[in-house]
N, C-alpha and C positions, 0 to 999 in steps of 0.2 A: 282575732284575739289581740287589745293591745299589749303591747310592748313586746309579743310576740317575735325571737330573731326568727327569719328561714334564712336556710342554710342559702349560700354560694353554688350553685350546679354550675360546672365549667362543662361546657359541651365535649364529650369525647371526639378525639381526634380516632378517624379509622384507622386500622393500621395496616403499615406501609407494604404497597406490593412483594410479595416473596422475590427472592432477589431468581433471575433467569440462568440456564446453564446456558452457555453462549459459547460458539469457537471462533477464535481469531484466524483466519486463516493467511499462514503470509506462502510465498516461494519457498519450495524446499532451498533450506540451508537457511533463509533471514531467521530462524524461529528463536535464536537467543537473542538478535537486535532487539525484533519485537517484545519479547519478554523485558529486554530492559526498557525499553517505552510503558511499555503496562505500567512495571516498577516504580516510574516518574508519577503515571497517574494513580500510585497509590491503590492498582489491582494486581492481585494475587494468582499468579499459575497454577492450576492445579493438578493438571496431568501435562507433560510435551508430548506430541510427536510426530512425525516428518510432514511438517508443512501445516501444520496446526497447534494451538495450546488453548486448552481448554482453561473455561474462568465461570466463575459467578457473576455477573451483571446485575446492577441496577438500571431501572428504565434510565434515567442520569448517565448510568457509565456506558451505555450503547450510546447514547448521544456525543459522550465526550472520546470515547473510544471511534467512533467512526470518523469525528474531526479533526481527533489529535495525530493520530497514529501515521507515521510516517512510512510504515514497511509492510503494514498490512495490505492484503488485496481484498478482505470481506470481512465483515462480523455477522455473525448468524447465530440465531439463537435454536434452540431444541424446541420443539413440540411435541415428541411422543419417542418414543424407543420400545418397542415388542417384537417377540417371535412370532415370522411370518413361514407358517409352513405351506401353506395356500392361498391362492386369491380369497380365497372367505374369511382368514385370517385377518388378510389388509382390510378388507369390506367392514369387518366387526369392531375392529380398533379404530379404522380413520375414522367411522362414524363419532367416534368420542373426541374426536381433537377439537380444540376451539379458534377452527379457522377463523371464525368472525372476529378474534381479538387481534389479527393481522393484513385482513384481506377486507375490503368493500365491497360493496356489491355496485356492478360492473366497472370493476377494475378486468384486467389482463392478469392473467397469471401462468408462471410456467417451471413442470416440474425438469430435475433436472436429476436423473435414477443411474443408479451403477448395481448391476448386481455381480456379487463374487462369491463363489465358492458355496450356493444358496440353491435349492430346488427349485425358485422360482428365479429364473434367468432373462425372461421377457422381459427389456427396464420400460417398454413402449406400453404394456398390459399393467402393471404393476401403476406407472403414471395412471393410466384410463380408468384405475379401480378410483384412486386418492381422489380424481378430480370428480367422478359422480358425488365420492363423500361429501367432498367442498361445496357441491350444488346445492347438498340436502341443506346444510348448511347458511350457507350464503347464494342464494338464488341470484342468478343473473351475472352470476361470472362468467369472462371466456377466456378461451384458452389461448394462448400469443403461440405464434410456430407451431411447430411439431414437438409432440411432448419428447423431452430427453434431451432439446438441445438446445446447448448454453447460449446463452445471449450476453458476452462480454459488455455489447454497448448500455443493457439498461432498457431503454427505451420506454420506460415510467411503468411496468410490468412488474407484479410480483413473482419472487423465485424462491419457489420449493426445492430445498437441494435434501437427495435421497437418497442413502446409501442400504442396501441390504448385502450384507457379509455372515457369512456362514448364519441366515436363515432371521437376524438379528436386524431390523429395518429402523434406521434412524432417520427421522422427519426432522425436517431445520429449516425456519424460515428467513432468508436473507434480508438484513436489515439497513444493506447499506444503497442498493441497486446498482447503479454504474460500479464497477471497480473501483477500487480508491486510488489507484493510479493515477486517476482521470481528474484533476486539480482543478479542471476546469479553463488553465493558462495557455495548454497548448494544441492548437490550430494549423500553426505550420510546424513542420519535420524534415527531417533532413534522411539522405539517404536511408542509413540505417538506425532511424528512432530508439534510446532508451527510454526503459519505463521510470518513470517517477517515484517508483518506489527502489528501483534498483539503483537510482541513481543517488537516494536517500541514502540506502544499506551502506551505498560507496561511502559518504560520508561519514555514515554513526560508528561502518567497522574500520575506518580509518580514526576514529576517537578524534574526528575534528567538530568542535563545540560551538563555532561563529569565534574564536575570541584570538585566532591568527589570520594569518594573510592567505587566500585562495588563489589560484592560478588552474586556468584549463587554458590550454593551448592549442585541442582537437576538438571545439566545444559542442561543432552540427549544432544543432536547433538551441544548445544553450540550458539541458534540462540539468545539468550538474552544478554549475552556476548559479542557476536559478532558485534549484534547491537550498543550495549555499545558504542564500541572500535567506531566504524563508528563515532557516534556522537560528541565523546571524539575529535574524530579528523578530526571531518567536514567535513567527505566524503561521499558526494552525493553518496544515495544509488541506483543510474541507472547510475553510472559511466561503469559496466560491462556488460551493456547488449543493445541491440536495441532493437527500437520502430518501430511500425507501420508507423508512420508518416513520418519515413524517406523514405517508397516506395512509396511515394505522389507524384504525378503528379506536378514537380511546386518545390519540396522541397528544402530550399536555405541551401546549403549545408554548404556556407562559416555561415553565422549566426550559425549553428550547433555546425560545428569547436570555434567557439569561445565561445558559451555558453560553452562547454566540458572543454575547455582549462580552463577558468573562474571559473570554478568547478573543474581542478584539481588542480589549481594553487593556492586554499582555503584551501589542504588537509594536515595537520599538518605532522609534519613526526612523529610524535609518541601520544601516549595518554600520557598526564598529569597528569593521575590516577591508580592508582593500581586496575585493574579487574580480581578478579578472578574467576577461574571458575573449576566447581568440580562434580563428581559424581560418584558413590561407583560401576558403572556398567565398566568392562572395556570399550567394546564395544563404548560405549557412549562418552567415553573419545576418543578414536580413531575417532569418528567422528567428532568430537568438533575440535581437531586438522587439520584434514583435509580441512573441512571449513572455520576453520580459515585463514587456508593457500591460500586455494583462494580467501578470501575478502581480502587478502594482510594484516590482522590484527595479526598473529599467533604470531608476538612478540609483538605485547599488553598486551596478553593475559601468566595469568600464568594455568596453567590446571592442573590438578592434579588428579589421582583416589583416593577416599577416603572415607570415609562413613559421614553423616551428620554432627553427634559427633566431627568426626577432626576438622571442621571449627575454622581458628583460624584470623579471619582478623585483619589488623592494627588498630589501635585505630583510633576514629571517627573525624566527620561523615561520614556517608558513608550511601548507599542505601545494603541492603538485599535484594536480589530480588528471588523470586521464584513459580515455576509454576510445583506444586504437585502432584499427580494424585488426580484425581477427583471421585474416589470410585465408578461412574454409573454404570459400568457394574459389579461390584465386590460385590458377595453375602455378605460375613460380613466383616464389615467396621470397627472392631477391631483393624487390623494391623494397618487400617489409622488414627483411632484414637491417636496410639501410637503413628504414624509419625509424626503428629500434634501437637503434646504436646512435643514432643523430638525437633520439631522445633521452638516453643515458650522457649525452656528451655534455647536451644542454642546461642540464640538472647540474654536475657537475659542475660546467662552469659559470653558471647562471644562477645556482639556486641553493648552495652550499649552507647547511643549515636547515634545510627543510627536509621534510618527508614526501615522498614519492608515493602517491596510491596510484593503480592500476588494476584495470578488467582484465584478466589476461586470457585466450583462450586457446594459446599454444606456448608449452613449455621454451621449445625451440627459440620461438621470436621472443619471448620476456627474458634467456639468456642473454640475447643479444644487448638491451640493454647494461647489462656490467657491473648493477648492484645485488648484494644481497638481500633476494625478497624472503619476505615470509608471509606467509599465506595467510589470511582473516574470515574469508568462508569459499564457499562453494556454493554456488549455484546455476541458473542454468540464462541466456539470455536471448530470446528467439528459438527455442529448439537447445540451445547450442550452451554443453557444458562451459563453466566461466569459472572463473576462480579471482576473488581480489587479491591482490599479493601488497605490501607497501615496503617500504626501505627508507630508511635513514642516508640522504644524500652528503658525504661530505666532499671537500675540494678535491682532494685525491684519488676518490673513486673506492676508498675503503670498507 
């Protein structure tokens, strides 16, 4: 028809995946740091509780949550919650889940079950029901280990984590696979390794921000430090490593690329602050180095061998940070007492003006020291309850 208008048809846009119920899970005690990380990235808590905080996830905020997050050990998202009064129960509900929006077909995968306070108690029977479901499902999966048991390292394996509590079975697929501890940076260790997220917490609950002077003086392998430097220079600590999520059925690969990009395009090219790092063991210093070098921080970082006593940082403020040995296994606690008081001394007359954080994990020997601490969290490090404490050092010892 001439002069006929037609209309404009703009193609509809689908719409946007329903956002996921996801749990953050960090160490019991981190769960307020972690909340306030969420807070930075602009996600919302919706329930706490001990050693987890539930949230709503976008596909995006799994991405940028598994990258950003400094104190989390997992983000895991839900896929079913039902009352399981029998294996028939599990058999009738898993068959409904849609393991294919998480799992491939022959991948590995491995459940990981607790049952408490529940009729059904068997967590090895309970796995052996989910994973026939998963077959019907996605044909050609197999099963990594024995079902029930956790695989801290990863090992490019899908994890089912399963909880059934009074009868009530919650299915969760893990989205991040390695722990997030695991930065990717550290290779060598020193006697007694901290985790990278505890060594984070030390930081965030000491409210040190990159924007003073850092000193570790006890550094072993240099993961406090090292942390430091990240912070200092706002690099997402999953910039080196993958996730789980990206062997997802479905995974949009270009969003990925841009969240990375978005987070390296954030990363300062140097720290702003003087961090040093120090310890009287060679060995230890040789590792400190090394690590440093593949978080890409090694020139942040000054290193040095030396015994406590050298310590000579710049005039303040600045953070003191340090994570002591904690005496448990070690018959007389003498030597440590020594070490304690050699490291209150040092602060004092060394570091007047700064704040003193510490691991501590005996009241006894963090007396010895001579300042008044006050406590930032609890939690636990190897087994082994810990408590950060920090203190305001001034010349006097007040």
């Amino acid at each position: 028809m001439h002069g006929a208008t037609i209309p404009c048809m703009s193609p509809r846009r689908p719409p946007a995946p329903a956002p996921l119920d996801a749990l953050i899970i960090t160490a019991p005690g981190l769960e307020a740091l972690a909340r306030r990380e969420l807070a930075a990235l602009d996600i919302a808590v919706t329930v706490e509780e001990p050693g987890a905080l539930q949230v709503q996830l976008s596909r995006r905020d799994v991405m940028r949550a598994n990258l950003q997050l400094r104190t989390a050990s997992r983000v895991v998202v839900r896929l079913a919650h039902f009352k399981a009064l029998t294996f028939g129960d599990v058999e009738k509900h898993a068959r409904r889940v849609a393991w294919d929006t998480v799992v491939a077909a022959g991948r590995r995968v491995r459940f990981r079950v607790t049952c408490r306070k529940s009729r059904l108690y068997h967590s090895g029977a309970v796995a052996q029901r989910l994973m026939e479901a998963l077959l019907l499902r996605v044909p050609g999966v197999m099963p990594a280990g024995a079902p029930g048991d956790d695989d801290e390292e990863g090992h490019g394996e899908q994890l089912f984590i399963v909880r059934l509590f009074r009868d009530q079975l919650v299915l969760s697929a893990d989205t991040s696979g390695e722990l997030l501890h695991r930065r990717g940076y550290r290779q060598a260790t020193a006697k007694a390794p901290l985790r990278e997220t505890l060594a984070a917490a030390m930081l965030l609950g000491a409210d040190w921000d990159g924007s003073t002077a850092l000193a570790d003086p006890m550094c072993g392998a240099g993961t406090i430090p090292i942390e430091a430097a990240m912070i200092a220079r706002r690099m997402a600590p999953g910039l080196n490593r993958s996730f789980a999520f990206e062997q997802w059925p479905g995974h949009d690969a270009a969003t990925w690329r841009a969240v990375r990009m978005e987070a390296t395009l954030d990363v300062q090219p140097h720290a702003p602050v003087a961090i040093l790092a120090s310890d009287r063991d060679a060995g230890a210093v040789a590792a400190t180095r090394g690590n440093a070098e593949r978080a890409g921080v090694a020139g942040d970082l000054t290193i040095a061998q030396q015994a406590l006593s050298a310590l000579q940082p710049p005039l303040g403020p600045g953070l003191l940070v340090v994570n002591p040995p904690y005496g448990i296994r070690v018959g007389d606690k003498k030597p440590l007492r020594n070490l304690f008081a050699q490291l209150g001394n040092v602060a004092r007359a060394g570091a007047p003006g700064w704040t003193l954080a510490m691991l501590s994990a005996d009241r006894d020997l963090e007396r010895q020291v001579g300042l008044p601490f006050t406590e930032r969290w609890k939690s636990t490090n190897g087994g082994i309850p810990v408590r950060l404490v920090t203190a305001e050092v001034k010349a006097d010892g007040h």
